[in-house]
C-alpha positions as CSV (number, residue, x, y, z in Angstrom):
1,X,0.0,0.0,0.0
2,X,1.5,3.4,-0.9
3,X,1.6,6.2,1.6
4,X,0.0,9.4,1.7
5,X,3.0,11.1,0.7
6,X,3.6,8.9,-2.3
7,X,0.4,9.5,-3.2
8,X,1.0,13.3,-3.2
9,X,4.6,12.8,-5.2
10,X,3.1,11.2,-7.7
11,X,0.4,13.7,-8.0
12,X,2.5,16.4,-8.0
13,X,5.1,14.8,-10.5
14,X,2.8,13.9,-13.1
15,X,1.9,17.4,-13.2
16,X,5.3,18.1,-15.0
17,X,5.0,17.2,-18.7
18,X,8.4,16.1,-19.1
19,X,8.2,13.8,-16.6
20,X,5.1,12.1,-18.6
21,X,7.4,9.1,-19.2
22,X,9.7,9.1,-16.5
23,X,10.4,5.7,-14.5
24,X,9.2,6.5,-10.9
25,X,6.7,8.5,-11.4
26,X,4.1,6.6,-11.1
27,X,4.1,4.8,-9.1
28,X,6.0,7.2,-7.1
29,X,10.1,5.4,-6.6
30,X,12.4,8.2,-5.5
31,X,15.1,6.1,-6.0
32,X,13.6,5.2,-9.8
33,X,13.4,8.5,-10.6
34,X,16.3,9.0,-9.4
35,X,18.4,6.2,-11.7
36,X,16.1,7.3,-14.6
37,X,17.5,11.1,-14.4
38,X,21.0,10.0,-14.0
39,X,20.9,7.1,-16.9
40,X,18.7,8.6,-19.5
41,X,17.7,12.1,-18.6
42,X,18.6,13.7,-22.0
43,X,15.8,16.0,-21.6
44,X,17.2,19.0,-19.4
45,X,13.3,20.5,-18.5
46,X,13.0,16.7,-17.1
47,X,16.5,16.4,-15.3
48,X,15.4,19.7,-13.2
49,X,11.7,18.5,-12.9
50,X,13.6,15.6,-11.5
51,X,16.5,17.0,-9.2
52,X,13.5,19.5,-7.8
53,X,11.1,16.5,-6.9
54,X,13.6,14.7,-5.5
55,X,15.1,17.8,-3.2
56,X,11.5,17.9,-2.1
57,X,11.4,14.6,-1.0
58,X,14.5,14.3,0.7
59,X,16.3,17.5,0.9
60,X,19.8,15.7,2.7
61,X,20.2,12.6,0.2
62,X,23.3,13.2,-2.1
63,X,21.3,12.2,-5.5
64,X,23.0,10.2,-8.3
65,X,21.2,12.5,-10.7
66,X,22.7,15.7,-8.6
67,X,21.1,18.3,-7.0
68,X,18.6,20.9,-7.8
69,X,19.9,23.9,-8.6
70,X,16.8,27.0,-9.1
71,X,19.3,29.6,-11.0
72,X,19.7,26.7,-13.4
73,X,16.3,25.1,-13.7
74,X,14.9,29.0,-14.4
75,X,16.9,29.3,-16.9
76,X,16.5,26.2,-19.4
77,X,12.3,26.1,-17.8
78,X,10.6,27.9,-20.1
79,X,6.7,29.1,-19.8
80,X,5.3,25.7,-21.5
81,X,7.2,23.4,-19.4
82,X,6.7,25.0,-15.5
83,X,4.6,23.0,-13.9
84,X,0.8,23.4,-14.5
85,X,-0.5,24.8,-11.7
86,X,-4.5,25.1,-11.6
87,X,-3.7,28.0,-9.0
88,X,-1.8,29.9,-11.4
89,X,-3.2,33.5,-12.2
90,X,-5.5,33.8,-9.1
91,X,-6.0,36.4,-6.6
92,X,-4.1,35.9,-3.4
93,X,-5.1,37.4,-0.2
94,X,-3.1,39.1,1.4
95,X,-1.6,38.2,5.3
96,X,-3.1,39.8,7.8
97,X,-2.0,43.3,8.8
98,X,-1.0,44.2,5.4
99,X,-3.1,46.8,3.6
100,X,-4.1,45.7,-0.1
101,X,-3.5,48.5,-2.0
102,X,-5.3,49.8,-5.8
């Protein structure tokens, strides 16, 4: 039986498009994932899809694929390949005490 936070890996990792055929994604296997990346990531959008799952999931474990660098994955993500996020676009609230201004 997977866990809940399996469950919410794979959610979250299927979500990235160039993961769609990724070995460990589903179901989730950190440590599939992580052999996939480092033998036949060619694809850099899914190497840093990749290294950033993986950080997530276990921030202090010295990858084989290497780890996730932001400055890097910002630059070679481009606006097709970010994650889809259903939340992106919508209003925030803002935290308490702070004035929303215009």
């Amino acid at each position: 039986m997977e866990r809940r936070s399996d469950l919410g890996f794979m959610s979250w990792a299927i979500k990235f498009p160039s993961l769609g055929n990724a070995d460990g994604v589903m179901p989730w296997s950190p440590d599939r994932l992580d052999i996939w990346t480092a033998e036949f990531g060619r694809d850099i959008q899914a190497v840093h899809a990749a290294r950033f799952l993986l950080e997530v999931c276990h921030p202090w474990f010295a990858w084989e694929c290497g780890k996730f660098d932001p400055k890097d994955a910002l630059k070679d993500w481009d606006a097709t390949r970010l994650v889809q996020n259903p939340n992106a676009g919508r209003h925030v609230q803002p935290r308490l005490g702070h004035r929303q201004t215009g």
